[in-house]
N, C-alpha and C positions, 0 to 999 in steps of 0.2 A: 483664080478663085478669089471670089471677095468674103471676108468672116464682120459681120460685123457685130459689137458688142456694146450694151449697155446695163449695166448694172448686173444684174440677172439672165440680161436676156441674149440668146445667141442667133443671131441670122449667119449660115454659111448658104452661097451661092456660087455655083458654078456651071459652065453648060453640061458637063461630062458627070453622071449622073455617079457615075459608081465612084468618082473622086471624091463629092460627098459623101459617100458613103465610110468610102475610106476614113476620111479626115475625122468624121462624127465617130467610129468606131474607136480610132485613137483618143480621142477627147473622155470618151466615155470610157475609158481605162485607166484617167487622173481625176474627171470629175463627174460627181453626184449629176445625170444628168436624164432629160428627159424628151424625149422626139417629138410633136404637136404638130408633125406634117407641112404640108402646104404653108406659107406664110400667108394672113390674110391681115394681119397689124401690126404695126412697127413702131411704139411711140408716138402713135396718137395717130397715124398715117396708114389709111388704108391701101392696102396694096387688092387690086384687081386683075385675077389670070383671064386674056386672049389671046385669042389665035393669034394675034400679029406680037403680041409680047406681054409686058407689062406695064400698068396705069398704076401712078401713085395719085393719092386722092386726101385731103386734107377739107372736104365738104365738112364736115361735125364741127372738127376745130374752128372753120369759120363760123359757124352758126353760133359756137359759145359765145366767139371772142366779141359777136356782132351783140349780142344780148348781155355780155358783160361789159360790156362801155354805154350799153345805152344806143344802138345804132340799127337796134332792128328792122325799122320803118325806114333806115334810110334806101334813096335810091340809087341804083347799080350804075355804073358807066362805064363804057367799051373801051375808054385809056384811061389808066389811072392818072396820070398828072403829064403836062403838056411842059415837052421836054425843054423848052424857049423859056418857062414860066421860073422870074429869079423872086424867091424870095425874101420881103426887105424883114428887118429886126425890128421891133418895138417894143420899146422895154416899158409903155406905158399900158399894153396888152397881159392882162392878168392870166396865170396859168396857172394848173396846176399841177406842179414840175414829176410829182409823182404816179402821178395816172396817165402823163405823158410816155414818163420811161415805160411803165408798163404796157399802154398801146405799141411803143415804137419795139419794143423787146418780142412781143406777141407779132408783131411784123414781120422779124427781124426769122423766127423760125417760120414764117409760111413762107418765105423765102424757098423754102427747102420742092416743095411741088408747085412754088410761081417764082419764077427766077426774076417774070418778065417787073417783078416787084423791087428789086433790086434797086432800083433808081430813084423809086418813090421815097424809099425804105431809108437809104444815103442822104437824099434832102434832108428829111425829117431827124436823122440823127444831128446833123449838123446845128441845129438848135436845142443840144440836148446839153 
């Protein structure tokens, strides 16, 4: 059984329908609580039921994060960064150190349904 929890909100999952059951009954005999069925959002992460299982889906988030930096129009590419590629340091290259942290932070959770980000995600802190 997996419970997960944030703030308010409670995901319990498990394959054995009636253990949930079980577990939500008990729960709901310490706290104020309330059933909303099927899971279809998690913290900004859509979850999608089929036949072969579940798809977690993070499409919205990226459409903000792409139009909250200014990146709308950018175009898409099939690897994100080319694993050979070292990046050098230039401390005469101006930045701006706080719009940095926040694209690499806003990364750093899409990580959660693109793992395959994870490397990209590593570089770019290393200049943080």
């Amino acid at each position: 059984m997996c419970i997960l929890l944030y703030v308010d909100d409670l995901v319990v999952t498990d394959p054995d329908l009636a253990e949930i059951s079980r577990v939500k009954s008990q729960l709901s005999t310490a706290f104020e609580m309330k059933d909303l069925g099927d899971l279809h959002y998690f913290l900004g992460i859509k979850v999608i039921h089929t036949p072969d299982g579940v798809l977690l889906t993070q499409r919205n988030y990226v459409l903000n994060m792409l139009y909250k930096f200014g990146m709308k129009d950018c175009q898409s590419v099939t690897t994100p960064l080319d694993c050979n590629l070292k990046l050098p340091y230039d401390s005469r290259a101006p930045c701006d150190a706080k719009r940095f942290w926040k694209i690499v932070g806003s990364l750093i959770y899409l990580n959660i349904t693109r793992p395959h980000f994870s490397y990209l995600v590593g570089m770019k802190k290393q200049f943080m």
